[in-house]
C-alpha positions in Angstrom: 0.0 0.0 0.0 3.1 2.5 0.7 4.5 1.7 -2.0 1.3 2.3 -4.3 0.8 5.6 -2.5 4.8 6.2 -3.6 3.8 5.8 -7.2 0.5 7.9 -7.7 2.5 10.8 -5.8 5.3 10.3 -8.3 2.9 9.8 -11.2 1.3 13.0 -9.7 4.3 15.3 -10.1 5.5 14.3 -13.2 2.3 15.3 -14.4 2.5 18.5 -13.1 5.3 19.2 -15.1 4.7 20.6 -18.8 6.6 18.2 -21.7 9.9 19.9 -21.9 9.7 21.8 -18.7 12.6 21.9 -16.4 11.0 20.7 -13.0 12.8 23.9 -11.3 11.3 26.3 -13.5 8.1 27.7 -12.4 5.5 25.8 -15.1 3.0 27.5 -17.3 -0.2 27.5 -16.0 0.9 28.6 -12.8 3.7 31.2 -14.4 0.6 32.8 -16.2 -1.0 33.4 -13.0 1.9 34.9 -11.2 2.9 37.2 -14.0 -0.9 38.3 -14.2 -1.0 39.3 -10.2 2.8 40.8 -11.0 1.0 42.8 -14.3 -1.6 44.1 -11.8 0.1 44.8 -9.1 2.7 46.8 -11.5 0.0 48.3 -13.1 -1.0 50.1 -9.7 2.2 50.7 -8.7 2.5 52.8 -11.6 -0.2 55.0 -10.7 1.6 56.3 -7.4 3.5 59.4 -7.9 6.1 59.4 -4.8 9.1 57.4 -6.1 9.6 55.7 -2.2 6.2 55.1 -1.7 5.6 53.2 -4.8 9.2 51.3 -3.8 7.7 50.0 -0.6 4.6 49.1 -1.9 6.4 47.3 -4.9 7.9 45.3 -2.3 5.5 44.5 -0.3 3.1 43.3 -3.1 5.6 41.4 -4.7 6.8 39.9 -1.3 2.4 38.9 -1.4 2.8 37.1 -4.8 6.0 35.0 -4.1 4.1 34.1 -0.6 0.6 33.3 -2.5 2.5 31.1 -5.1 5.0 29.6 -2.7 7.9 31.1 -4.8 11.0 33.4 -4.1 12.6 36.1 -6.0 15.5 33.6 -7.4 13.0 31.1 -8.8 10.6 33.7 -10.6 14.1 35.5 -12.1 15.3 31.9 -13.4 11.8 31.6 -14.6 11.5 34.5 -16.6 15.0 34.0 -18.0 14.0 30.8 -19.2 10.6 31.5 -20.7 12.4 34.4 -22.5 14.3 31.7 -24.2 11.7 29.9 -25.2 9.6 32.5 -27.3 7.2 30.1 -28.2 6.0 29.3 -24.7 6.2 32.8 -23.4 4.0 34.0 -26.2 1.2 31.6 -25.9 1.6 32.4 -22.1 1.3 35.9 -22.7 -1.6 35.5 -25.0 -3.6 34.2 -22.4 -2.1 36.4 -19.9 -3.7 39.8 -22.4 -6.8 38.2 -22.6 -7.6 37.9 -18.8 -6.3 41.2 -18.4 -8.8 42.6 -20.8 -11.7 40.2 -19.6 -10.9 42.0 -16.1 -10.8 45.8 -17.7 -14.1 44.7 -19.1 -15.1 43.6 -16.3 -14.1 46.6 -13.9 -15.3 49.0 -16.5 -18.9 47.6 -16.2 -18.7 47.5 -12.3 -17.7 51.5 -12.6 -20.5 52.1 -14.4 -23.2 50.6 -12.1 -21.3 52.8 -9.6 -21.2 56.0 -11.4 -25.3 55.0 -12.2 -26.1 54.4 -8.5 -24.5 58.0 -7.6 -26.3 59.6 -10.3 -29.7 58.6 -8.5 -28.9 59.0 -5.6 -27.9 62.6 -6.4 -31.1 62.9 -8.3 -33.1 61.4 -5.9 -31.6 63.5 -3.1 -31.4 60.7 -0.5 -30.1 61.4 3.3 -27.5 59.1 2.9 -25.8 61.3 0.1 -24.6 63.7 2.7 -23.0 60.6 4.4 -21.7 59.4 1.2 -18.7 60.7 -0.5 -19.1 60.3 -4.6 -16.0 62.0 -5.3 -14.4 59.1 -3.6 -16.0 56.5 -5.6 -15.0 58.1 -8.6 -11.4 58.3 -8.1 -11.4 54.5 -7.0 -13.0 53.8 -10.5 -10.3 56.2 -12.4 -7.6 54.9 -10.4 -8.7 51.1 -11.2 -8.9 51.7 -14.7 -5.7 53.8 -14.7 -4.0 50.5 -13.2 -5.4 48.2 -15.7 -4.3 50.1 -18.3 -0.9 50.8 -17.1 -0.8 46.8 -16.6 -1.9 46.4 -20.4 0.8 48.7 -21.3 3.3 47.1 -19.3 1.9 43.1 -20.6 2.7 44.7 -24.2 6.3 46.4 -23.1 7.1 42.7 -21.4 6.4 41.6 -25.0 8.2 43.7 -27.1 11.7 43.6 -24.7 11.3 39.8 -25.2 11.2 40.1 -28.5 14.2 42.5 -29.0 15.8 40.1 -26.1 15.6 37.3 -28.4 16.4 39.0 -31.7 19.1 40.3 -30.1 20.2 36.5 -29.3 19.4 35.2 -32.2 22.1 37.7 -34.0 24.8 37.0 -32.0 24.3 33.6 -32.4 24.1 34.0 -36.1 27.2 35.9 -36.1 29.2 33.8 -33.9 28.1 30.9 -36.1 29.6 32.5 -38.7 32.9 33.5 -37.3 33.2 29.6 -36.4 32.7 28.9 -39.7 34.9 31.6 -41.5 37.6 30.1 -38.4 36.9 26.6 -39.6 37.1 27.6 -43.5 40.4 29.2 -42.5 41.5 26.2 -41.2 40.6 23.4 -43.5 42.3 26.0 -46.3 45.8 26.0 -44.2 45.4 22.3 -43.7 45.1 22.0 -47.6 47.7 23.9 -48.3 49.7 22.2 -45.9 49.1 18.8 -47.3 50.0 20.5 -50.5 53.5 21.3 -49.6 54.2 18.2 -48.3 53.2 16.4 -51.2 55.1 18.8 -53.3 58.3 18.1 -51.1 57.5 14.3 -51.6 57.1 14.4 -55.2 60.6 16.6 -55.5 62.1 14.2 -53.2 61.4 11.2 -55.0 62.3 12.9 -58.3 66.1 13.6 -56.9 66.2 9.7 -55.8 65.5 9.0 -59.5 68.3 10.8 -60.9 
Protein backbone atom coordinates (compact mmCIF):
# COMPACT_ATOMS: atom_id res chain seq x y z
CA UNK A 1 0.00 0.00 0.00
CA UNK A 2 3.12 2.49 0.74
CA UNK A 3 4.49 1.73 -2.01
CA UNK A 4 1.32 2.28 -4.29
CA UNK A 5 0.78 5.60 -2.55
CA UNK A 6 4.82 6.18 -3.63
CA UNK A 7 3.84 5.76 -7.21
CA UNK A 8 0.52 7.93 -7.72
CA UNK A 9 2.53 10.80 -5.81
CA UNK A 10 5.29 10.35 -8.28
CA UNK A 11 2.86 9.78 -11.17
CA UNK A 12 1.30 12.99 -9.73
CA UNK A 13 4.33 15.33 -10.13
CA UNK A 14 5.52 14.34 -13.23
CA UNK A 15 2.31 15.26 -14.44
CA UNK A 16 2.47 18.49 -13.07
CA UNK A 17 5.26 19.19 -15.07
CA UNK A 18 4.67 20.63 -18.79
CA UNK A 19 6.62 18.19 -21.68
CA UNK A 20 9.86 19.88 -21.94
CA UNK A 21 9.69 21.82 -18.75
CA UNK A 22 12.58 21.86 -16.35
CA UNK A 23 10.98 20.72 -12.97
CA UNK A 24 12.79 23.94 -11.33
CA UNK A 25 11.26 26.27 -13.46
CA UNK A 26 8.09 27.72 -12.37
CA UNK A 27 5.47 25.80 -15.11
CA UNK A 28 3.01 27.54 -17.35
CA UNK A 29 -0.20 27.50 -16.03
CA UNK A 30 0.89 28.59 -12.76
CA UNK A 31 3.72 31.15 -14.42
CA UNK A 32 0.60 32.77 -16.20
CA UNK A 33 -0.98 33.39 -12.95
CA UNK A 34 1.87 34.87 -11.15
CA UNK A 35 2.95 37.21 -14.05
CA UNK A 36 -0.90 38.31 -14.16
CA UNK A 37 -1.04 39.32 -10.18
CA UNK A 38 2.81 40.78 -11.02
CA UNK A 39 1.01 42.82 -14.30
CA UNK A 40 -1.63 44.14 -11.82
CA UNK A 41 0.09 44.84 -9.13
CA UNK A 42 2.72 46.83 -11.53
CA UNK A 43 0.04 48.28 -13.13
CA UNK A 44 -0.97 50.13 -9.66
CA UNK A 45 2.25 50.67 -8.67
CA UNK A 46 2.50 52.84 -11.63
CA UNK A 47 -0.21 54.98 -10.66
CA UNK A 48 1.57 56.34 -7.43
CA UNK A 49 3.46 59.41 -7.86
CA UNK A 50 6.11 59.36 -4.80
CA UNK A 51 9.10 57.40 -6.12
CA UNK A 52 9.63 55.72 -2.17
CA UNK A 53 6.19 55.11 -1.74
CA UNK A 54 5.63 53.25 -4.82
CA UNK A 55 9.18 51.28 -3.83
CA UNK A 56 7.65 50.01 -0.58
CA UNK A 57 4.56 49.05 -1.94
CA UNK A 58 6.43 47.31 -4.88
CA UNK A 59 7.87 45.25 -2.35
CA UNK A 60 5.52 44.50 -0.28
CA UNK A 61 3.11 43.30 -3.10
CA UNK A 62 5.60 41.38 -4.73
CA UNK A 63 6.78 39.87 -1.30
CA UNK A 64 2.44 38.91 -1.38
CA UNK A 65 2.77 37.15 -4.78
CA UNK A 66 5.97 34.96 -4.09
CA UNK A 67 4.10 34.07 -0.57
CA UNK A 68 0.56 33.32 -2.47
CA UNK A 69 2.53 31.06 -5.15
CA UNK A 70 4.97 29.56 -2.66
CA UNK A 71 7.91 31.09 -4.79
CA UNK A 72 10.99 33.37 -4.09
CA UNK A 73 12.59 36.08 -5.96
CA UNK A 74 15.47 33.58 -7.41
CA UNK A 75 13.01 31.08 -8.77
CA UNK A 76 10.60 33.69 -10.59
CA UNK A 77 14.14 35.54 -12.15
CA UNK A 78 15.32 31.89 -13.41
CA UNK A 79 11.78 31.56 -14.56
CA UNK A 80 11.47 34.48 -16.63
CA UNK A 81 15.00 34.00 -18.04
CA UNK A 82 14.03 30.83 -19.19
CA UNK A 83 10.60 31.53 -20.73
CA UNK A 84 12.39 34.39 -22.47
CA UNK A 85 14.34 31.68 -24.25
CA UNK A 86 11.72 29.93 -25.21
CA UNK A 87 9.57 32.47 -27.25
CA UNK A 88 7.22 30.08 -28.21
CA UNK A 89 5.96 29.30 -24.71
CA UNK A 90 6.18 32.77 -23.36
CA UNK A 91 4.02 33.99 -26.25
CA UNK A 92 1.21 31.62 -25.87
CA UNK A 93 1.62 32.40 -22.07
CA UNK A 94 1.33 35.87 -22.72
CA UNK A 95 -1.59 35.46 -25.03
CA UNK A 96 -3.60 34.22 -22.40
CA UNK A 97 -2.09 36.40 -19.94
CA UNK A 98 -3.66 39.80 -22.42
CA UNK A 99 -6.80 38.22 -22.62
CA UNK A 100 -7.64 37.94 -18.83
CA UNK A 101 -6.31 41.21 -18.40
CA UNK A 102 -8.83 42.56 -20.76
CA UNK A 103 -11.73 40.19 -19.59
CA UNK A 104 -10.87 41.96 -16.10
CA UNK A 105 -10.82 45.77 -17.68
CA UNK A 106 -14.06 44.70 -19.14
CA UNK A 107 -15.06 43.55 -16.29
CA UNK A 108 -14.13 46.63 -13.92
CA UNK A 109 -15.27 48.97 -16.51
CA UNK A 110 -18.88 47.62 -16.19
CA UNK A 111 -18.72 47.49 -12.28
CA UNK A 112 -17.73 51.48 -12.64
CA UNK A 113 -20.48 52.10 -14.41
CA UNK A 114 -23.17 50.57 -12.06
CA UNK A 115 -21.31 52.77 -9.61
CA UNK A 116 -21.22 55.99 -11.41
CA UNK A 117 -25.34 54.95 -12.21
CA UNK A 118 -26.13 54.41 -8.47
CA UNK A 119 -24.47 58.01 -7.64
CA UNK A 120 -26.29 59.61 -10.29
CA UNK A 121 -29.72 58.59 -8.45
CA UNK A 122 -28.85 59.01 -5.60
CA UNK A 123 -27.86 62.56 -6.40
CA UNK A 124 -31.13 62.93 -8.35
CA UNK A 125 -33.07 61.38 -5.88
CA UNK A 126 -31.64 63.52 -3.12
CA UNK A 127 -31.40 60.75 -0.52
CA UNK A 128 -30.14 61.41 3.33
CA UNK A 129 -27.55 59.15 2.89
CA UNK A 130 -25.76 61.28 0.14
CA UNK A 131 -24.64 63.69 2.70
CA UNK A 132 -22.98 60.57 4.44
CA UNK A 133 -21.69 59.39 1.21
CA UNK A 134 -18.69 60.65 -0.54
CA UNK A 135 -19.13 60.29 -4.62
CA UNK A 136 -16.03 61.96 -5.33
CA UNK A 137 -14.43 59.07 -3.58
CA UNK A 138 -15.99 56.49 -5.57
CA UNK A 139 -14.99 58.14 -8.60
CA UNK A 140 -11.36 58.32 -8.07
CA UNK A 141 -11.42 54.48 -6.96
CA UNK A 142 -12.98 53.78 -10.53
CA UNK A 143 -10.34 56.15 -12.38
CA UNK A 144 -7.59 54.85 -10.38
CA UNK A 145 -8.69 51.10 -11.22
CA UNK A 146 -8.92 51.70 -14.74
CA UNK A 147 -5.70 53.82 -14.74
CA UNK A 148 -3.98 50.45 -13.17
CA UNK A 149 -5.41 48.19 -15.69
CA UNK A 150 -4.33 50.08 -18.27
CA UNK A 151 -0.85 50.81 -17.12
CA UNK A 152 -0.81 46.75 -16.61
CA UNK A 153 -1.90 46.40 -20.37
CA UNK A 154 0.77 48.67 -21.30
CA UNK A 155 3.25 47.06 -19.32
CA UNK A 156 1.87 43.15 -20.60
CA UNK A 157 2.70 44.69 -24.20
CA UNK A 158 6.34 46.41 -23.12
CA UNK A 159 7.10 42.71 -21.41
CA UNK A 160 6.42 41.62 -25.04
CA UNK A 161 8.24 43.73 -27.08
CA UNK A 162 11.73 43.55 -24.65
CA UNK A 163 11.30 39.85 -25.24
CA UNK A 164 11.21 40.08 -28.52
CA UNK A 165 14.24 42.52 -28.99
CA UNK A 166 15.76 40.10 -26.10
CA UNK A 167 15.59 37.25 -28.40
CA UNK A 168 16.45 38.99 -31.73
CA UNK A 169 19.12 40.26 -30.14
CA UNK A 170 20.16 36.50 -29.30
CA UNK A 171 19.38 35.24 -32.18
CA UNK A 172 22.08 37.70 -33.98
CA UNK A 173 24.79 37.04 -32.02
CA UNK A 174 24.27 33.55 -32.43
CA UNK A 175 24.07 33.99 -36.09
CA UNK A 176 27.18 35.93 -36.14
CA UNK A 177 29.22 33.81 -33.93
CA UNK A 178 28.10 30.92 -36.09
CA UNK A 179 29.58 32.54 -38.66
CA UNK A 180 32.89 33.51 -37.30
CA UNK A 181 33.23 29.56 -36.40
CA UNK A 182 32.67 28.86 -39.67
CA UNK A 183 34.93 31.62 -41.49
CA UNK A 184 37.65 30.15 -38.37
CA UNK A 185 36.87 26.59 -39.61
CA UNK A 186 37.13 27.57 -43.53
CA UNK A 187 40.44 29.16 -42.46
CA UNK A 188 41.53 26.15 -41.22
CA UNK A 189 40.55 23.43 -43.52
CA UNK A 190 42.33 26.04 -46.34
CA UNK A 191 45.78 26.02 -44.21
CA UNK A 192 45.42 22.25 -43.67
CA UNK A 193 45.09 22.00 -47.65
CA UNK A 194 47.73 23.92 -48.27
CA UNK A 195 49.71 22.24 -45.88
CA UNK A 196 49.06 18.84 -47.34
CA UNK A 197 49.96 20.46 -50.55
CA UNK A 198 53.46 21.33 -49.64
CA UNK A 199 54.23 18.21 -48.31
CA UNK A 200 53.17 16.35 -51.16
CA UNK A 201 55.09 18.84 -53.32
CA UNK A 202 58.27 18.15 -51.13
CA UNK A 203 57.47 14.29 -51.56
CA UNK A 204 57.12 14.39 -55.15
CA UNK A 205 60.58 16.58 -55.55
CA UNK A 206 62.08 14.21 -53.19
CA UNK A 207 61.45 11.17 -54.96
CA UNK A 208 62.29 12.89 -58.34
CA UNK A 209 66.07 13.62 -56.92
CA UNK A 210 66.18 9.72 -55.80
CA UNK A 211 65.45 9.03 -59.55
CA UNK A 212 68.26 10.82 -60.93
Amino acid sequence: MKNFLCICLLLISIGGCKPGIPSNIIQPDKMEEVLYDVHIADGYIATIPDPDSAKNTSAAYYKGIYKRFEIDSALYSRSMNYYYDHPDVFNVMYEKITAKLKKTKEKEDKLNAKRLKKIEAIRKAKKDSLDKADPQRVVREAAAKKDSLAKAEALVKKTKADAVKKIKKDSLAKVAELKKLKKAEAKKLKAGAAQKASLKKEDEAGTAKKIQ
